[in-house]
C-alpha positions as CSV (number, residue, x, y, z in Angstrom):
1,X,54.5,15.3,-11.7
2,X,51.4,16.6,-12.6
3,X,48.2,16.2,-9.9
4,X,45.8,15.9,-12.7
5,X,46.1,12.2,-12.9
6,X,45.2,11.7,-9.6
7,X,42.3,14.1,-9.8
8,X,41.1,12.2,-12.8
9,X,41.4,9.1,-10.7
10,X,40.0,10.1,-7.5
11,X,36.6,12.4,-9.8
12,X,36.1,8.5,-11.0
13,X,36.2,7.0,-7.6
14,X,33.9,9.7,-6.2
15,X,30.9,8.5,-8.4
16,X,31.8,5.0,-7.9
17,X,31.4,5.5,-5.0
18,X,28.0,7.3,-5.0
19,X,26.5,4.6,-7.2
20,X,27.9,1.2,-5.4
21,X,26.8,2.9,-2.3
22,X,23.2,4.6,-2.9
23,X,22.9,3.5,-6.8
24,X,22.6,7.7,-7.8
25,X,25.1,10.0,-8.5
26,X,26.0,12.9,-5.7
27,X,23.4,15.4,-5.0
28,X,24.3,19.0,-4.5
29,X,22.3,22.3,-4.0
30,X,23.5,24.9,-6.6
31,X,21.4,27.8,-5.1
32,X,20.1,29.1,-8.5
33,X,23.6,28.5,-10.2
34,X,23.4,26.6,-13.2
35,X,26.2,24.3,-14.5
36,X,27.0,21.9,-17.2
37,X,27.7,19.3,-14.0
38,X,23.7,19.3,-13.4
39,X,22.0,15.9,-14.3
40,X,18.6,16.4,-15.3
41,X,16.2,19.2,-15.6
42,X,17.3,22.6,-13.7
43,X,14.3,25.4,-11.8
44,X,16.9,27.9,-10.7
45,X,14.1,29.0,-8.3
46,X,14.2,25.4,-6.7
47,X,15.6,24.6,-3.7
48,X,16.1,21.2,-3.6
49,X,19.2,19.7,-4.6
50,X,20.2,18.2,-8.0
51,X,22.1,15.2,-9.1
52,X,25.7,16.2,-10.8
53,X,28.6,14.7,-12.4
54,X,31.9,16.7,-13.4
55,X,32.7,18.1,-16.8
56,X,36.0,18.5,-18.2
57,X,36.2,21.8,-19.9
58,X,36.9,22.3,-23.6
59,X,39.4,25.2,-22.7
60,X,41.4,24.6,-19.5
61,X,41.0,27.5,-17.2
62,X,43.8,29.4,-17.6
63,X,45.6,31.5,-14.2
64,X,47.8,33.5,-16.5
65,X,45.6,37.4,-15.6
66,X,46.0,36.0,-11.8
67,X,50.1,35.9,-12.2
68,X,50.1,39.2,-14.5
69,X,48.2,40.7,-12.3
70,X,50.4,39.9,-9.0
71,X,53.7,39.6,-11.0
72,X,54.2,36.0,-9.4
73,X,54.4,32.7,-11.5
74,X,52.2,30.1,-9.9
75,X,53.2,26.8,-9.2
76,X,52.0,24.6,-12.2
77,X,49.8,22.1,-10.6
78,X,47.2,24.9,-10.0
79,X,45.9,24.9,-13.6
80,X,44.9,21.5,-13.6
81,X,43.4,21.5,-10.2
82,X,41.1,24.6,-10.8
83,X,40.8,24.2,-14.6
84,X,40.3,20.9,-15.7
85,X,37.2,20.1,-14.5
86,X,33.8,22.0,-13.5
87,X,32.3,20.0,-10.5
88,X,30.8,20.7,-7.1
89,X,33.3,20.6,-4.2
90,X,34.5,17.3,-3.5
91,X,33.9,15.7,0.0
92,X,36.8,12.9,1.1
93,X,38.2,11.0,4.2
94,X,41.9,10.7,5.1
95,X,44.4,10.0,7.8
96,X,44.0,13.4,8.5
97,X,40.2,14.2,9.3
98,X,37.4,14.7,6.5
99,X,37.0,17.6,4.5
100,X,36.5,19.2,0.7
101,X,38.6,19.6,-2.1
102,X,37.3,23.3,-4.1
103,X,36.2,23.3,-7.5
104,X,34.3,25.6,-9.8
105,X,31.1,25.2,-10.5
106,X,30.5,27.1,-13.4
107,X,32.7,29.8,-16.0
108,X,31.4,32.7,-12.3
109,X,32.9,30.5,-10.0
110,X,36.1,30.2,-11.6
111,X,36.4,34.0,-11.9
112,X,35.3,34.4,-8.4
113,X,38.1,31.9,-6.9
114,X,40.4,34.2,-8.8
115,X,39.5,36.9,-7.5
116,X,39.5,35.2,-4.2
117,X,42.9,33.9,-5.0
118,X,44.4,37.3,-5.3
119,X,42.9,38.3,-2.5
120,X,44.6,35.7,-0.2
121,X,48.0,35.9,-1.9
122,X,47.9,40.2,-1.2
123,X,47.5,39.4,2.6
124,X,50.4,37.2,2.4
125,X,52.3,39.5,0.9
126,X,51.0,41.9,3.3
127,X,51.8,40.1,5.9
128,X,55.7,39.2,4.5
129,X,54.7,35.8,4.4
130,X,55.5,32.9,1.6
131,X,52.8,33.0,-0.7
132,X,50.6,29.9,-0.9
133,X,47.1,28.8,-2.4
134,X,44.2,27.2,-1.4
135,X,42.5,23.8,-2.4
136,X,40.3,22.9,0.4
137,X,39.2,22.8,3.9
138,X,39.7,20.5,6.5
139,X,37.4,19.2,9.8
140,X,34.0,21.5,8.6
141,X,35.9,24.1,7.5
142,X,38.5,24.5,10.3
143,X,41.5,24.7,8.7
144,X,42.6,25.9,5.0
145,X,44.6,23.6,2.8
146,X,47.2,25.1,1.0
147,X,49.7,24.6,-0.9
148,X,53.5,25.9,-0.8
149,X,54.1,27.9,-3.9
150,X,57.4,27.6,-3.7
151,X,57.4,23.8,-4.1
152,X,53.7,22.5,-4.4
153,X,54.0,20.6,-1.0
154,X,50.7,20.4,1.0
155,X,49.6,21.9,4.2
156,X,47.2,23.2,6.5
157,X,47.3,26.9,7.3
158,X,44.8,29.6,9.2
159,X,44.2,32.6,7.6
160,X,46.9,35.3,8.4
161,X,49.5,32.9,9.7
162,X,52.2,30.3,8.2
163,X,51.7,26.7,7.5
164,X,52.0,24.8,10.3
165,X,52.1,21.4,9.1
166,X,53.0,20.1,6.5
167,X,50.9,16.7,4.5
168,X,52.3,16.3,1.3
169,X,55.1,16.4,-0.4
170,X,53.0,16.7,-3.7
171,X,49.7,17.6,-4.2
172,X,48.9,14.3,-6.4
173,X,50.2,12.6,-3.3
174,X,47.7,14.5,-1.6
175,X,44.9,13.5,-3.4
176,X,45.9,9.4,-3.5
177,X,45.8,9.8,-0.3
178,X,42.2,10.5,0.0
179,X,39.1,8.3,-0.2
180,X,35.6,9.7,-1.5
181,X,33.2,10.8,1.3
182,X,29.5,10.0,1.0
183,X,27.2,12.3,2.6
184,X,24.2,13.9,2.0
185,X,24.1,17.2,0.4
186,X,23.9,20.2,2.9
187,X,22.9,23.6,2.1
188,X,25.5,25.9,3.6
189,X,23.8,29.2,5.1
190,X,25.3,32.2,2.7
191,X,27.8,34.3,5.4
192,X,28.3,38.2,5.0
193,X,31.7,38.3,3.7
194,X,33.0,41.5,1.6
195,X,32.8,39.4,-2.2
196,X,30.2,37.9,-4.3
197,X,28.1,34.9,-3.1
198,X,29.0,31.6,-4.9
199,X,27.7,28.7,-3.9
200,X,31.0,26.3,-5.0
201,X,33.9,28.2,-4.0
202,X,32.5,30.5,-1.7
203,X,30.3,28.6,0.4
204,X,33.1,26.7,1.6
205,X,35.3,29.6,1.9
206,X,32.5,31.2,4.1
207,X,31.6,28.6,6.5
208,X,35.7,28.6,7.4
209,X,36.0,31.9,7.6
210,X,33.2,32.0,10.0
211,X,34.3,28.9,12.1
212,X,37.6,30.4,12.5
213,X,36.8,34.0,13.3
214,X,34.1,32.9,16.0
215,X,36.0,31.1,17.6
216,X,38.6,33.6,18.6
């Protein structure tokens, strides 16, 4: 079953939400990025955040050059995840702890989590371990979401070892499973890492990477 039903579902709860609860839509600080997601007029010099909604995209992003390029066929649910929809990341609450779920921001995002997604599925190979791919962090960045290649099951990993447990059997499961978090916006410091700055994907990506690494 495909998890793009339950995205579409839980994208229309998130706003709901937003507007029932504080009568705007979710504020988010693009850091000079623009996006068809913005609502309203855009300064890319500004800093102060902007309103946002998400847009379905009139191609679907496709992950074919990902699996050419690693000779690995991806399991399917990470096409409509990643390219169905542009949107800021997606803040929720769940049995689990809070987190985000990762979109793209814009067309540079989307090639960025690419890249970023060959990156991680070299060091498992690296590493002789099952591949898997991200969707989202969890508790401020702790912990990576993944998900099993092999079978599209859900679970929370560390980078550079296995899955350790496992929270889904599916990731549309997954995603019912999750209520929409309102919060402020907060602008994420940008963290050295070795790739291009991005303030969707990356931002998230960074703030783990440094939450994990400093604590060891």
């Amino acid at each position: 079953m495909s998890c793009l039903p339950a995205l579409d579902k839980f994208l229309q709860n998130y706003h709901q939400a937003y507007l029932t609860t504080l009568g705007e839509l979710p504020r988010y600080y693009p850091q000079g990025e623009p996006s068809v997601c913005i609502q309203g007029e855009f300064f890319g010099d500004s800093d102060d955040p902007i309103a946002w909604q998400p847009v379905k995209r009139d191609d679907v992003g496709s992950f074919a050059n990902v699996e050419h390029a690693l000779d690995l066929p991806l399991w399917p649910d990470i096409q409509p995840f990643y390219g169905q929809y542009f949107s800021a990341p997606l803040l929720f609450d769940s049995k689990w702890g809070t987190g985000e779920l990762l979109q793209a921001w814009n067309d540079d995002d989307f090639k960025c989590l690419q890249q970023n997604l060959i990156g991680h599925l070299m060091m498992k190979k690296k590493l002789k371990q099952p591949p898997t791919w991200f969707i989202g962090l969890l508790d401020e960045g702790d912990k990576m979401l993944t998900i099993n290649n092999s079978d599209g099951s859900v679970w929370i990993e560390l980078p550079g070892e296995l899955p350790w447990q496992q929270l889904s059997p599916s990731l549309a499961e997954f995603i019912e499973a999750l209520s929409p978090r309102i919060a402020p916006p907060v602008k994420h410091e940008e963290l050295p890492m070795p790739t291009l700055a991005h303030p969707g994907i990356f931002a998230s990506l960074k703030r783990m990477w440094q939450n994990l690494f400093g604590k060891r």
